[in-house]
C-alpha positions as CSV (number, residue, x, y, z in Angstrom):
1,X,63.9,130.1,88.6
2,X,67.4,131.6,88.1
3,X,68.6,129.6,91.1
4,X,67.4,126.6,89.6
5,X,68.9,127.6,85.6
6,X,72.1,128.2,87.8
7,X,71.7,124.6,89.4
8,X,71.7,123.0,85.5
9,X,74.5,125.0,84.3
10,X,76.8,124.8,87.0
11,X,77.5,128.5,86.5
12,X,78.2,130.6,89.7
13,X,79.3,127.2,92.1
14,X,82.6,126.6,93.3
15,X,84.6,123.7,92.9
16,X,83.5,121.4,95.8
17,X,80.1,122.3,94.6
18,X,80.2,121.1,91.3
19,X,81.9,118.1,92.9
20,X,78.7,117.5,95.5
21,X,76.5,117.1,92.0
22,X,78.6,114.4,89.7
23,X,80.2,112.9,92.6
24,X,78.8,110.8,96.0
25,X,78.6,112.3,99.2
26,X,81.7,111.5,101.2
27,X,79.2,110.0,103.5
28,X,77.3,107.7,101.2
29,X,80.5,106.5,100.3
30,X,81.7,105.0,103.5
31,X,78.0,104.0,104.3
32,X,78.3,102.0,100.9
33,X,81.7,100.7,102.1
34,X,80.6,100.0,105.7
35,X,77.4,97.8,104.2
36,X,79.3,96.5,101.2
37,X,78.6,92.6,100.7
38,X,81.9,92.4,100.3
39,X,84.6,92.7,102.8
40,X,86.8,96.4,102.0
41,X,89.5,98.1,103.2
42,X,90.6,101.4,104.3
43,X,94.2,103.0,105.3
44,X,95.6,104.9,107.6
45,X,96.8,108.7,107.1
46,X,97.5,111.6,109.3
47,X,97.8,114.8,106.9
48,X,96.9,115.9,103.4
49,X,99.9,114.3,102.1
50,X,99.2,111.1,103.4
51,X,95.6,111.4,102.5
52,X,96.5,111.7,99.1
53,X,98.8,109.1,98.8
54,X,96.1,106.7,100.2
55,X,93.7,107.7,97.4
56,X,96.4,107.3,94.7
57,X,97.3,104.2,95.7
58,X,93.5,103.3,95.2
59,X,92.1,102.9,98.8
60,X,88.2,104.0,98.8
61,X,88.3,104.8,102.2
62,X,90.8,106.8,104.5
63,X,91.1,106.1,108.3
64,X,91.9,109.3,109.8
65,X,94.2,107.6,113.0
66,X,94.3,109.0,116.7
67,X,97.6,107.7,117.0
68,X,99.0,108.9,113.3
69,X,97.1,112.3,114.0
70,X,99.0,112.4,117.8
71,X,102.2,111.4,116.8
72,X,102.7,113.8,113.8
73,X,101.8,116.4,116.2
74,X,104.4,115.0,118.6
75,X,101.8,114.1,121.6
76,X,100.8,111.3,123.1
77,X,97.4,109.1,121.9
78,X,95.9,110.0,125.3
79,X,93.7,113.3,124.4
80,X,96.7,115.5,124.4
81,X,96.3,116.8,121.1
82,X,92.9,119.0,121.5
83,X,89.5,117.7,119.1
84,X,90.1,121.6,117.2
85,X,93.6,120.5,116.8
86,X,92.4,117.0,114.9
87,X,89.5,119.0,113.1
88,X,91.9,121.5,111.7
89,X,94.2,118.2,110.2
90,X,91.4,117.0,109.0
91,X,90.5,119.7,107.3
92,X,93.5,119.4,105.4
93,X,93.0,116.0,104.3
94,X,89.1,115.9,103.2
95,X,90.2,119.2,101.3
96,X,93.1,117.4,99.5
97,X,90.9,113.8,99.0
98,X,87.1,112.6,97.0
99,X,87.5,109.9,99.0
100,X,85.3,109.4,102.2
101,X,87.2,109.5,105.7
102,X,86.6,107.4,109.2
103,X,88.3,109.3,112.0
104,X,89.5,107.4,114.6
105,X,87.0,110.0,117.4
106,X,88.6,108.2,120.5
107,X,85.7,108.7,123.3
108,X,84.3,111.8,121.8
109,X,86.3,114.1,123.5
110,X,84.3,114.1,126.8
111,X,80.8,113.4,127.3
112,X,77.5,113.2,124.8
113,X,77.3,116.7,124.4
114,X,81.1,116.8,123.1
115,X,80.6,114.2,121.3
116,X,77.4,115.3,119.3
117,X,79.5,118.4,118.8
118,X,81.9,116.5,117.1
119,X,79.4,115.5,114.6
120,X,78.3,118.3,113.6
121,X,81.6,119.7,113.0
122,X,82.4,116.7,111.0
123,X,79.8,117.3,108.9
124,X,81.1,120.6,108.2
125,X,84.5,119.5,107.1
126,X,82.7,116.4,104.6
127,X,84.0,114.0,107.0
128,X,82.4,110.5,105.9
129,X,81.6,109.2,109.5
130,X,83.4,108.7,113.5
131,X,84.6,105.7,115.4
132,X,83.8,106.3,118.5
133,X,85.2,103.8,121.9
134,X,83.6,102.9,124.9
135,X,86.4,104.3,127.5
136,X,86.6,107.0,129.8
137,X,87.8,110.5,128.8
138,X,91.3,110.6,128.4
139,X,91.7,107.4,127.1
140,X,94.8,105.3,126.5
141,X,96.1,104.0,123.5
142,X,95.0,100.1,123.5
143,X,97.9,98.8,122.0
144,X,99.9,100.2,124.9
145,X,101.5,96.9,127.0
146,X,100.7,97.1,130.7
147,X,98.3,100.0,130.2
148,X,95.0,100.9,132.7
149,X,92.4,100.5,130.6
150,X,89.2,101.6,131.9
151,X,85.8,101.1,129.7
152,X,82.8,103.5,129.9
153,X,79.5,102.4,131.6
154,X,77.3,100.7,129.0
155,X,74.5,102.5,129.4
156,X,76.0,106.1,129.2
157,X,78.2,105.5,126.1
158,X,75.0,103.7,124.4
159,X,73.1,106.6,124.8
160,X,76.2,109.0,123.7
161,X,75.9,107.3,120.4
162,X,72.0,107.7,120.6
163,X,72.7,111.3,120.8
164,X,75.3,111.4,117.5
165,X,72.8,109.7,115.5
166,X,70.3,111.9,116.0
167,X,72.3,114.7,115.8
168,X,73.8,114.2,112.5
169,X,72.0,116.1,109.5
170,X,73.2,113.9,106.8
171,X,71.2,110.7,107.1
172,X,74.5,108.9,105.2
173,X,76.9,110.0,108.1
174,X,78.2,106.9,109.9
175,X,78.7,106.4,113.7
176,X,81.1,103.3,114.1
177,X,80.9,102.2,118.2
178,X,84.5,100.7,118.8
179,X,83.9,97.9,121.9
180,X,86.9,97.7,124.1
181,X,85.9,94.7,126.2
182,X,88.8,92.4,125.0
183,X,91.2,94.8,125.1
184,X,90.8,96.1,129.1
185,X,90.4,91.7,129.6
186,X,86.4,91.3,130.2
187,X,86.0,89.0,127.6
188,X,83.4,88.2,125.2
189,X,80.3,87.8,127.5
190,X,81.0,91.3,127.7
191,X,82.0,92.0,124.4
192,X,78.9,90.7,123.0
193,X,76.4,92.7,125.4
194,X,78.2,95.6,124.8
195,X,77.9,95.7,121.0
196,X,74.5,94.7,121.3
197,X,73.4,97.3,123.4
198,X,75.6,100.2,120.6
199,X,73.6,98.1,118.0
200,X,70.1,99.2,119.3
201,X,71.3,102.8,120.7
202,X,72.1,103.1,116.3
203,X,75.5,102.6,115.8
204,X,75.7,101.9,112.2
205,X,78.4,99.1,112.5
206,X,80.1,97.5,115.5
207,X,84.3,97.8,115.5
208,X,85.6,94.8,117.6
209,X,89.1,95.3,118.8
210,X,91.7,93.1,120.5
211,X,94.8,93.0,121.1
212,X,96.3,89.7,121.3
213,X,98.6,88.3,118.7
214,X,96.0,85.8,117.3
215,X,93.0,86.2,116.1
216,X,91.3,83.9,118.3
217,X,89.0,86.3,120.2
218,X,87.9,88.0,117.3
219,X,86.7,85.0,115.8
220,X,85.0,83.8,118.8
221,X,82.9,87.1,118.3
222,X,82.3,86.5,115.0
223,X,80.9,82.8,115.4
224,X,78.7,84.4,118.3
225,X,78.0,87.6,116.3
226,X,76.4,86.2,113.5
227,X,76.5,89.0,110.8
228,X,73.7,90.7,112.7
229,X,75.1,94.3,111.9
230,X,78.3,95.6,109.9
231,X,81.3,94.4,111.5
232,X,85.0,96.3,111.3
233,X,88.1,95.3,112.5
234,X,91.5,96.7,113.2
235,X,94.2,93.4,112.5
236,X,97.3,95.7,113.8
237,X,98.0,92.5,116.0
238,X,97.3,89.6,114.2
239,X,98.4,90.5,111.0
240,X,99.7,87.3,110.0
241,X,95.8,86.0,109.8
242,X,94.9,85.7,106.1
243,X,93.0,88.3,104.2
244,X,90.6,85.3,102.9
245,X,89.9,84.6,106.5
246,X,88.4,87.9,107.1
247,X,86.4,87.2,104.0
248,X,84.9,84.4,104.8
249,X,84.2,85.2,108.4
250,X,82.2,88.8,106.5
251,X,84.2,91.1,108.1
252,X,82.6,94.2,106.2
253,X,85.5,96.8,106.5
254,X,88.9,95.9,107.5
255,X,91.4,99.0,108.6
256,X,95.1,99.1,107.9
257,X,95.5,101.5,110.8
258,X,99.0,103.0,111.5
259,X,101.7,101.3,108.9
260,X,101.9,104.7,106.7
261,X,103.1,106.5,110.4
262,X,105.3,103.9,111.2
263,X,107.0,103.5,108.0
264,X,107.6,107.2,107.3
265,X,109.3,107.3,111.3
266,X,111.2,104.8,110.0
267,X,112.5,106.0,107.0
268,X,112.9,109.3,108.6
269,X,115.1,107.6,111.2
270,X,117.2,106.0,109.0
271,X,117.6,109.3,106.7
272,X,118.2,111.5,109.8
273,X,121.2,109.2,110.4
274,X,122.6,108.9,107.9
275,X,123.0,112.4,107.1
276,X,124.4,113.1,110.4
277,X,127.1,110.6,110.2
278,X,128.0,110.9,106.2
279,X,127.4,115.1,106.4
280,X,126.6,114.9,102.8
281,X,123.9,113.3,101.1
282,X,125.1,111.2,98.4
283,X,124.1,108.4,100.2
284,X,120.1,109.4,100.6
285,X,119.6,111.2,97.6
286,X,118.6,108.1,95.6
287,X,116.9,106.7,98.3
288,X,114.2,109.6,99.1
289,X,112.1,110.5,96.8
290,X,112.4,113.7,94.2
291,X,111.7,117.0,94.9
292,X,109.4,117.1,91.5
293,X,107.7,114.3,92.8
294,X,105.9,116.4,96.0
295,X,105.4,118.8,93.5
296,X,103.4,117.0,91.7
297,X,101.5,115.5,94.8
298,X,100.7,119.0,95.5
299,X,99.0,119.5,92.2
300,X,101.8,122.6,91.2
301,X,100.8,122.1,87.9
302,X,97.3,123.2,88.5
303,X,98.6,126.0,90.2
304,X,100.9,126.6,86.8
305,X,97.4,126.5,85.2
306,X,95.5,129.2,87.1
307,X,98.9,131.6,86.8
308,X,98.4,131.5,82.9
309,X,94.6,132.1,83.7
310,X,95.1,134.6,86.0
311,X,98.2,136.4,86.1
């Protein structure tokens, strides 16, 4: 009884807590996204920071990136970076965020039983759901030109997603099965038995990636597809395709997938020189953004808050 008076007052819960009762599960919230009528979109980030730039500029969704994740830790994205290495980033950024997050899970980090593992740590750190690809562990960036790309057997990573779904606790948890079939070149015979086969294992949506500059073998999957589960797509390559296009085709969730990385390399590139060759920095100063504003990022003044509290 006193648990339950505690439950309607709030009284005794943390934080997160309280959050878990007025606000919806991270997971519900990328299901929702994932099965939305309408096409959505989430972004790429790599640490807290980035995390909660994404949800400031308004994104419901973040797409935690094995490539962003890798490269901020200054590895390659071919399993060099360890899975407790990427859960401990993560940490950081569901911590910092309301919004639901879709890591980028590569193969699982080894076989079923990694992968299930993954899961349930996941779950733990109020991750919203995985995308998991069918290649062998390590696998190899797919954007990489001239790369070996070699895909899983059907029937073993079909039945690795089998055993995510039914080791998730949170019915809501989502368990996206990236096909790789245009990207190592077997085409979309094989793209289409693939998904089919992650379809019936439980995936709860089907990401179809290519990497060709058009768009032209992801809509030959759509037309054959025929909205017969959630579809997501990555348009790194074929970015010049119109948003409207992916609307019409019902693309359900579109991902924005490495352009925060990229663009802070670049303007850390640019900064780094130019502070080397000037040796002062009255050039940059008006170009990078103020002190006071990753402050305020941080949330220092609720911080300033609890010292007055506290203190």
């Amino acid at each position: 009884m006193r648990g339950l008076q505690a439950l309607r007052s709030f009284g005794g819960l943390t934080f997160s807590q309280r959050c878990a009762f007025s606000v919806k599960r991270k997971t519900t919230q990328l299901k929702e996204l994932i099965h939305s009528t309408e096409t959505q979109f989430i972004m790429e980030a790599h640490n807290g920071l980035s995390a909660a730039i994404v949800e400031e500029a308004g994104f419901k969704g973040i797409w935690g990136s094995g490539l962003s994740i890798s490269a901020q830790l200054g590895v390659r994205d071919s399993n060099e970076a360890s899975w407790t290495q990427v859960l401990e980033v993560l940490e950081f950024m569901s911590d910092r965020t309301k919004i639901p997050i879709l890591l980028d899970g590569d193969t699982g980090y080894g076989n079923y039983n990694n992968a299930r593992r993954l899961v349930r740590k996941l779950e733990q750190r109020n991750i919203g759901g995985v995308c998991l690809e069918d290649k062998v562990f390590p696998k190899r960036n797919s954007l990489l030109e001239g790369g070996k790309q070699e895909l899983a057997d059907i029937n073993e990573f079909a039945k690795k997603i089998k055993a995510c779904k039914e080791q998730q606790t949170d019915p809501d948890f989502q368990v996206v099965a990236r096909v790789e079939a245009f990207i190592a070149g077997w085409g979309l015979e094989e793209a289409l038995k693939r998904a089919e086969a992650y379809r019936v294992a439980g995936a709860d949506a089907i990401l179809m990636h290519s990497a060709r500059g058009d768009h032209s073998e992801i809509e030959a999957f759509v037309n054959a597809w025929e909205r017969r589960h959630p579809l997501v797509i990555v348009p790194t390559k074929y970015y010049k395709t119109p948003t409207d296009t992916f609307r019409k085709w019902g693309i359900n969730l579109v991902i924005w997938a490495n352009h925060n990385l990229r663009a802070s390399v670049k303007a850390m590139q640019t900064t780094s020189k130019r502070i080397f060759e000037d040796q002062n920095l009255l050039a940059v100063e008006k170009e990078v953004a103020p002190v006071k504003e990753i402050f305020r990022i941080q949330d220092e003044k609720e911080l300033a808050e609890a010292d007055k509290k506290y203190l």
